[in-house]
C-alpha positions in Angstrom: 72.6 98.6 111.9 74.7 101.7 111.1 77.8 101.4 108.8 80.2 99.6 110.9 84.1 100.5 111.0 86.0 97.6 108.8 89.5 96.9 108.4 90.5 94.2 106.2 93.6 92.6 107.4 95.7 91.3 104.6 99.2 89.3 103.8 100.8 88.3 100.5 104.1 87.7 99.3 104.4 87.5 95.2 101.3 87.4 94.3 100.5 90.6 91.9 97.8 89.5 90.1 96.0 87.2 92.9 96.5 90.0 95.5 94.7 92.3 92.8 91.9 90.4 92.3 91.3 90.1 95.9 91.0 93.5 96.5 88.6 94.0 93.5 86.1 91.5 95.2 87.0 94.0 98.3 86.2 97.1 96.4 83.0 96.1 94.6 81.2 95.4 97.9 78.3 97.3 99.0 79.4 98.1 102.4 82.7 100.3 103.0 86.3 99.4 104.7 89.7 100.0 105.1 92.5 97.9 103.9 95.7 96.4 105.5 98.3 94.9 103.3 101.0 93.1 104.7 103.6 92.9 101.6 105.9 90.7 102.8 109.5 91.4 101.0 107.5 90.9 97.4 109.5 91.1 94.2 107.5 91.1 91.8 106.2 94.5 92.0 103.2 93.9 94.5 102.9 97.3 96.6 103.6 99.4 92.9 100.7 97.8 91.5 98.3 97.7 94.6 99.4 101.9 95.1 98.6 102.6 91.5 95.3 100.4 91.3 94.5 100.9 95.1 96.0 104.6 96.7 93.6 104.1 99.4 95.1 100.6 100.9 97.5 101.1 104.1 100.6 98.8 102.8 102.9 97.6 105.5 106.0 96.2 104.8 107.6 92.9 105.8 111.1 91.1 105.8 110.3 88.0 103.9 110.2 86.0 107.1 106.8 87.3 108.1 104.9 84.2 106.5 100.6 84.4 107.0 101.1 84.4 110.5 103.4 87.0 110.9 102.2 89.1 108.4 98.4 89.2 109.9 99.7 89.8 113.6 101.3 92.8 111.9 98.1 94.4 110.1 96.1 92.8 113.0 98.0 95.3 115.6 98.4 98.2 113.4 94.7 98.1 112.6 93.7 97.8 116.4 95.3 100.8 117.2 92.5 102.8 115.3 89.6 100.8 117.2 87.4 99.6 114.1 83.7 97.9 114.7 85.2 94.9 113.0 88.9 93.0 111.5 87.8 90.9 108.7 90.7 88.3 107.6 91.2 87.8 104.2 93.7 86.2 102.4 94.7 87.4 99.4 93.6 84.1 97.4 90.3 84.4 98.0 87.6 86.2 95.9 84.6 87.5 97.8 80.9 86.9 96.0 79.2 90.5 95.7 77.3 90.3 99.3 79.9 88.7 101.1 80.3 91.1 103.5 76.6 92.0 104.2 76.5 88.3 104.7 79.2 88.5 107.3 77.6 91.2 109.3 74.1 89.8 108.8 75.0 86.4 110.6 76.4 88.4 113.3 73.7 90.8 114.1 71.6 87.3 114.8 74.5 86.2 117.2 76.4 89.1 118.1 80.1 89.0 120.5 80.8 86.5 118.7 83.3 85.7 115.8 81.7 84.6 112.3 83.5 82.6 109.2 82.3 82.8 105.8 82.9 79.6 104.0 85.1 79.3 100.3 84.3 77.0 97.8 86.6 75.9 95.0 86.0 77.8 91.3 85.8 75.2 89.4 84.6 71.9 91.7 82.6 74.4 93.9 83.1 72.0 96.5 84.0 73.4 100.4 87.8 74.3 100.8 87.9 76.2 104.0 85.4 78.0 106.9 84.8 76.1 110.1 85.5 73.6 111.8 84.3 71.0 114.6 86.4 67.9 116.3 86.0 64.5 114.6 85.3 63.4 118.4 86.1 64.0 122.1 89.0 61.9 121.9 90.8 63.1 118.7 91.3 67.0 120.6 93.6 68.0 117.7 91.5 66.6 114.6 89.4 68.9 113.3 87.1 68.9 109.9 85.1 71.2 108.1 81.7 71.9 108.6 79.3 72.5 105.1 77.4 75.4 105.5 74.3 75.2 105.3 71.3 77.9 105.1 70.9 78.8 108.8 74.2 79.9 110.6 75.6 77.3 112.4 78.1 76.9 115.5 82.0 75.5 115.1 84.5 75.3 117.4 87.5 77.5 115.5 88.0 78.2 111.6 90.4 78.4 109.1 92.0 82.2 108.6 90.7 82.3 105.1 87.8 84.7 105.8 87.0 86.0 109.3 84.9 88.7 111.0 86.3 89.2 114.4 84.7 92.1 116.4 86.6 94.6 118.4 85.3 93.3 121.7 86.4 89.7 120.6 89.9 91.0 119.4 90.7 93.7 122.1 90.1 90.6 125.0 91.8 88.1 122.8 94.6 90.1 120.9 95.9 89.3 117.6 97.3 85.8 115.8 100.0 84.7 117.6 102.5 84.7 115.1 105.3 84.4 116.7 104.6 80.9 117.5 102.2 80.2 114.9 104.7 81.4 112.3 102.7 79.8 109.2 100.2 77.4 110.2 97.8 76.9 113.4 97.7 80.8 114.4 93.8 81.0 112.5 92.8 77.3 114.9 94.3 78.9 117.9 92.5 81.8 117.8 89.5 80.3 117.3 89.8 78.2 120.5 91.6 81.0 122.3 88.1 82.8 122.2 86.0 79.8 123.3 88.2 79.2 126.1 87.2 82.8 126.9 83.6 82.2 126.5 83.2 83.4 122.8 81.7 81.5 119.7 82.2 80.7 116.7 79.5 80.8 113.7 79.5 79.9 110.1 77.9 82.4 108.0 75.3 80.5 105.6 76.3 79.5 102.4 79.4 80.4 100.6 81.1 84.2 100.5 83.6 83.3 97.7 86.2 81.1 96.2 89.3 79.8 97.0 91.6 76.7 95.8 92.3 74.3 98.4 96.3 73.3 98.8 97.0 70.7 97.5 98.7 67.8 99.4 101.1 66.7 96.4 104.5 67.2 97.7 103.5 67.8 101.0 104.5 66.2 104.4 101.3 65.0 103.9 101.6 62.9 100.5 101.5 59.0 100.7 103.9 58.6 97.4 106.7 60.5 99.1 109.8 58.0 101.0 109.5 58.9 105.3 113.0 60.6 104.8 111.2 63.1 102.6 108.2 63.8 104.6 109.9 64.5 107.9 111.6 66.8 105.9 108.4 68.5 104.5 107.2 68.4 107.6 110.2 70.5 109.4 109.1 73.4 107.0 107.5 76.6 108.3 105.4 76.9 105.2 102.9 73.6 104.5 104.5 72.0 107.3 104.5 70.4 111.0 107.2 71.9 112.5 107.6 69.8 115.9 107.8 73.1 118.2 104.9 74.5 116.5 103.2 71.6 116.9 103.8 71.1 120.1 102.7 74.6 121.3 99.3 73.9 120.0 98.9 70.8 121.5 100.1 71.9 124.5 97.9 74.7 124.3 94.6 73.3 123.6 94.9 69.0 124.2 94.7 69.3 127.6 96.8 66.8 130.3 97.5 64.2 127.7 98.7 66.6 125.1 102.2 65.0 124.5 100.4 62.0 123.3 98.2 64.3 121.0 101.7 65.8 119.8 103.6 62.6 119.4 100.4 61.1 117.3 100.8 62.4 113.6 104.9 61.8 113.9 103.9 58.3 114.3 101.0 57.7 112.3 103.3 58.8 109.8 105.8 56.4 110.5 103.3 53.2 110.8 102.5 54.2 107.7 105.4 54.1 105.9 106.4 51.0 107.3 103.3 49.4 106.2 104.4 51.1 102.1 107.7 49.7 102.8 106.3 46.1 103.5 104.2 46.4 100.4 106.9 47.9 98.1 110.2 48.3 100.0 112.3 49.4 96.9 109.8 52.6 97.0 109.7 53.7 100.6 113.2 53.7 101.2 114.0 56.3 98.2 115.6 59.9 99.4 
């Protein structure tokens, strides 16, 4: 295989010193590519840094309203108007092992047209924190967990947007992330099953490319110690969140007919469960 055409598509938003790192892992592969870096409205000196470290990185500028979504959809579509063999997805938390790329491409020489993830793992547990992922079952459509890798490559149904080779006969049939729905979360699932749905697959590269922390679920929507009131608030947040209308476009998009139900589920799982605290220790749950 010839030396392929690679852009890296990138967004960060105050994050110096992690986006640097990230693009040291970039630099120190053995294969060649061109970077996209979405700064979105940074303050604390990102672009100045990245231009004096990095000339050679294309920086486009965002608002601060952006987010992951919005950012990648930008580097995404600026990156497709030059055509490139490949648009890897990276973001700018993770570090990339030495081979990571070759490891990318190797996977899909052996099952090419299609789109391959490399899996994280975290630095210091090295357990998995993000790659691909398969449904828990046919009749949870909208619960999805990860998938190990293993030594062979193996086939997933969509991925997280941590690390992602998309070719350009994928990506011109499919577009870009769809974030102007997918504002923060769900654009990286939805593209996944966007290009099933038009006959594409999904691989996981073998092993693991890199490293990257997993987000934590203190404080989130998803935290059992937090009161309902604060939850549904966490949740109506773009960033770490399950904003009802965002929600609901996914569902809608990839449930099928019963998809309100799929919507509705999470919203009421949360409120069962809260009930249930509030029964146990109803002083507790019913703190703002």
């Amino acid at each position: 295989m010839s030396q392929p055409r690679i852009a890296v598509l990138m967004s960060c938003h105050n994050r110096r010193d992690t986006t640097l790192t990230c693009l040291a892992a970039i630099y120190a592969q053995d294969i060649s590519s061109d970077i996209y870096l979405v700064d979105d409205g940074s303050s604390d000196g990102t672009s100045a840094a990245v231009s004096a470290s990095y000339p050679a990185v294309k920086i486009l500028q965002g608002n601060g309203n952006l987010f992951w979504g919005g950012g990648m959809q930008l580097a995404f579509s600026t990156a497709l108007e030059a055509k490139y063999d490949f648009y890897l997805w990276l973001n700018d938390d993770t570090k990339l092992a030495p081979n990571a790329l070759r490891q990318l491409l190797n996977t899909y020489q052996s099952h090419p047209n299609s789109i391959v993830v490399g899996s994280t793992q975290d630095p210091i547990s090295r357990e998995l924190t993000y790659g691909g992922m398969v449904r828990q079952s046919r009749w949870r459509r909208l619960n999805f967990s990860l998938l190990p890798p293993t030594e062979q490559p193996q086939e997933c149904e969509t991925m997280c947007g941590n690390c992602v080779l998309i070719p350009h006969i994928i990506a011109s049939r499919v577009g870009t992330i769809d974030g102007d729905i997918f504002t923060h979360e769900f654009g990286d699932w939805d593209y996944g099953l966007r290009a099933r749905q038009l006959g594409f697959s999904v691989w996981i590269a073998p092993g693991f490319i890199g490293t990257c922390s997993r987000n934590p679920i203190q404080g989130s929507w998803n935290d059992p110690n937090l009161s309902l009131i604060e939850r549904f608030k966490k949740a109506d947040k773009l960033k770490g969140g399950l904003q009802p209308r965002v929600w609901q476009e996914f569902a809608r998009r990839h449930a099928g007919a019963f998809w309100l139900i799929y919507w509705a589920s999470p919203y009421v799982r949360l409120v069962v469960a809260s009930v249930f605290k509030w029964l146990e220790h109803p002083a507790v749950a019913i703190q703002k």
